[in-house]
N, C-alpha and C positions, 0 to 999 in steps of 0.2 A: 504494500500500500504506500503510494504517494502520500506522505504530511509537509511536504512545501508546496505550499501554496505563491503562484505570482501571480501579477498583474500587467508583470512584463511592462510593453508601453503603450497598453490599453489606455485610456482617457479614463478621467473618472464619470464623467459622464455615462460614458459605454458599460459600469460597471452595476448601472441599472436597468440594466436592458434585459428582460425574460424571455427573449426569442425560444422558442423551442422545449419552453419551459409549462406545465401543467400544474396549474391551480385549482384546489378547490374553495372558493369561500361559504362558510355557514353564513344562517343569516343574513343573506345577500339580497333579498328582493326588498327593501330599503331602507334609508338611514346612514349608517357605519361601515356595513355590510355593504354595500350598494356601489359605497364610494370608493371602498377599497378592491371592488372587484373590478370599478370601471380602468382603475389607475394601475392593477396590474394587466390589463387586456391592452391601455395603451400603450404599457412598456413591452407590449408582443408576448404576452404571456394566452396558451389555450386555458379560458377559466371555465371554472364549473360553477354555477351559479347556483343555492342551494337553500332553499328554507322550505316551511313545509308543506306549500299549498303550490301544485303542477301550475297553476295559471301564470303565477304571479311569478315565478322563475322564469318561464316561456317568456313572458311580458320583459324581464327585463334584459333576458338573453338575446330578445329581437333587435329590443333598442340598441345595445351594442353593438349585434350582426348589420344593423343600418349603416352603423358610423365606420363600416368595415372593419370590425375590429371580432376576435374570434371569443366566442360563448354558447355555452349550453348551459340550458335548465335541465336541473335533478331535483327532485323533491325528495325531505327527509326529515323526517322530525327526529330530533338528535335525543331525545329522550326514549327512544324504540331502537335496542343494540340491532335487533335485524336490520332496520333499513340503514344505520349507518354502516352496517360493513357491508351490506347492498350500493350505500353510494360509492364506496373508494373500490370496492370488485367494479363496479360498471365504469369509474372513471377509467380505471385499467383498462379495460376492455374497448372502450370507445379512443381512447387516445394512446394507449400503449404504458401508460406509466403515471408517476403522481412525483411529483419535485415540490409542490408548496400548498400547504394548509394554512387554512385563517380559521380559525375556531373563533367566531363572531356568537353563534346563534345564542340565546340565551334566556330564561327565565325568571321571574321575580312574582307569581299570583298574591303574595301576601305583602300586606303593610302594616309592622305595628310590632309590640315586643314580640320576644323571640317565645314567649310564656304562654301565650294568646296562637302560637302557630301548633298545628297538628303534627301527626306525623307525615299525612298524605302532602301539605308542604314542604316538608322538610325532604321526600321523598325527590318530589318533581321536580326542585332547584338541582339537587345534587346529582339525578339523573342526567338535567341537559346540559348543566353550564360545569360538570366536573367528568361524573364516568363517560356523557359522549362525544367531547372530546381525548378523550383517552382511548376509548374506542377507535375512533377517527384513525387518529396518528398509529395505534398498532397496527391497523390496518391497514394502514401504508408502508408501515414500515419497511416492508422486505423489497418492494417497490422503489423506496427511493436508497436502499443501500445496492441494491443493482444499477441503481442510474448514475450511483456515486456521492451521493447526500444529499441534501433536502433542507429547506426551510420552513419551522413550523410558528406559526407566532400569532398568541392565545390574546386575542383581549379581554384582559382581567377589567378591574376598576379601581380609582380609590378610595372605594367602599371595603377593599379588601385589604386598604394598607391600615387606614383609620375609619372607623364605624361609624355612620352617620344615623340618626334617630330613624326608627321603624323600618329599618331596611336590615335588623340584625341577620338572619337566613342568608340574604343574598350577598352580605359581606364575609358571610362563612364559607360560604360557596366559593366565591373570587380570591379570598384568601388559600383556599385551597387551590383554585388554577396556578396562583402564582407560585407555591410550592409544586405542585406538579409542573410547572414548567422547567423547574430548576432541577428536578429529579430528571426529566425527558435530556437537557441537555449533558449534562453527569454522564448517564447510561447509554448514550447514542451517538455523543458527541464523538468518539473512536472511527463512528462511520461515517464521518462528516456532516451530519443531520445536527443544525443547529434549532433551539427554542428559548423562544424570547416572549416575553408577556411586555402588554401596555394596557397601561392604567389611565382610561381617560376621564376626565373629570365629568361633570355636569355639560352634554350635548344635548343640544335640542333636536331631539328627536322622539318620533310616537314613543318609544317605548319609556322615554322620560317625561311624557307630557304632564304627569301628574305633579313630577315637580316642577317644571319652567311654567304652567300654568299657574301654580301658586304665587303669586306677589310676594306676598312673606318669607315664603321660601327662597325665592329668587334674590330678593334685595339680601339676604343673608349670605348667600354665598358668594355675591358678587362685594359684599363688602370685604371677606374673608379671601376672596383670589388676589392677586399682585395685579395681575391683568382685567378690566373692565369690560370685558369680552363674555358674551353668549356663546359658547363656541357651538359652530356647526358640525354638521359629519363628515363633508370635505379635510377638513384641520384634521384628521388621524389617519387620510389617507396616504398621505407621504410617509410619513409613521412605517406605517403598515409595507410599506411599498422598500424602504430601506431596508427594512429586516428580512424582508422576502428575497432579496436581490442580493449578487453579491458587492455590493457596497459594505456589507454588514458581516463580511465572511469570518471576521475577529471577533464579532459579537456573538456569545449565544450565554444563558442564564440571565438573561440583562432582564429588569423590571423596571421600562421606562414611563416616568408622569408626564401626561399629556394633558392639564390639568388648570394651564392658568395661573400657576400659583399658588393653588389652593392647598398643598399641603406643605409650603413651605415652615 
């Protein structure tokens, strides 16, 4: 096994380029997911487009086949081990191999102490947003140690570094991705398969709308960031897009805040 790595006299530019390379993103049909699947399709990467309802993939798989850029929809609910290791067999299968995972999809059904949640919450979070992606990646695994390594990178939250009121479960959860992403890189990192977690702060997106819609809420966190900024789901797709590429070939274990500030 080769462990030098060069860049020769690549451009750094060039060194985010996914030609030839196969993506899959969860939670891709919109948001976070959405932006980061369009931003690796533009750096010529084949994405797999991926959340749980066939329409809504198709939908966004088209829009990028518009703009000429290459995507397919797969539908999978990440808390159903069958269909995730149905999505990464079929990614194989349709394109020959798997080089990058985004572990975006994810759930939160409950708001409120952790005392007031069941078990059947406690269940559901840990199913989508911990074992399937874990799922996912072993799934690929043998995939992308044939191909020569692989890029895998989780987006956790900084829910998971510090715990914000009524969201305890799902900061247990994200606390957990971020540790398993440090276990992934540890054990895998021998086969050149890096993983790296980000942590974005407060995005306005559906699945945050209950907090960007609250004023109280809002003015709280924005007094508590460095930066005065709303942030959008665009703002973590460069993120996402570094860590996938090899710009980031020296990076893997990394838990980076995309955040604002907010946990300075």
């Amino acid at each position: 096994m080769n462990f030098i790595l060069t860049l020769n006299s690549m451009q750094i530019s060039e060194s985010f380029r996914l030609d030839s390379k196969v993506a899959i993103v969860t939670g891709a049909s919109k948001g976070i997911g959405k932006y980061i699947a369009l931003a690796l399709a533009q750096q010529g990467a084949q994405v797999v487009v991926s959340s749980r309802k066939q329409n809504a993939v198709d939908e966004v798989a088209q829009e990028f086949n518009n703009q000429g850029l290459k995507a397919v929809g797969m539908a999978c609910h990440m808390g159903d081990g069958e269909q995730v290791k149905a999505l990464a067999k079929n990614t194989i299968s349709e394109f020959g191999g798997i080089d990058i995972i985004v572990n975006n999809a994810a759930a939160n059904p409950v708001f409120g102490p952790v005392e007031t949640a069941g078990d059947d919450a406690f269940d559901k979070i840990m199913e989508v947003n911990v074992k399937g992606p874990l799922n996912l990646a072993k799934s690929a695994l043998e995939s992308m140690k044939s191909r020569g390594g692989g890029a895998i990178v989780n987006i956790s939250s900084i829910e998971g570094i510090t715990p914000g009121q009524g969201l305890g479960l799902y900061s247990v959860s994200k606390a957990a991705m971020i540790q398993l992403t440090k276990v992934m890189a540890r054990e895998w990192g021998p086969n050149n398969i890096r993983a790296n977690a980000i942590c974005p702060g407060l995005i306005e997106t559906k699945f945050s709308e209950a907090l960007t819609s609250n004023e109280k809420i809002l003015k709280m966190v924005m007094m508590k960031q460095a930066l005065p900024l709303l942030a959008q789901p665009e703002d973590i797709a460069g993120l996402a897009l570094y860590l996938a590429s090899d710009a980031s070939r020296f990076t893997t274990g990394s838990v980076i805040t995309a955040d604002g500030g907010y946990t300075i």
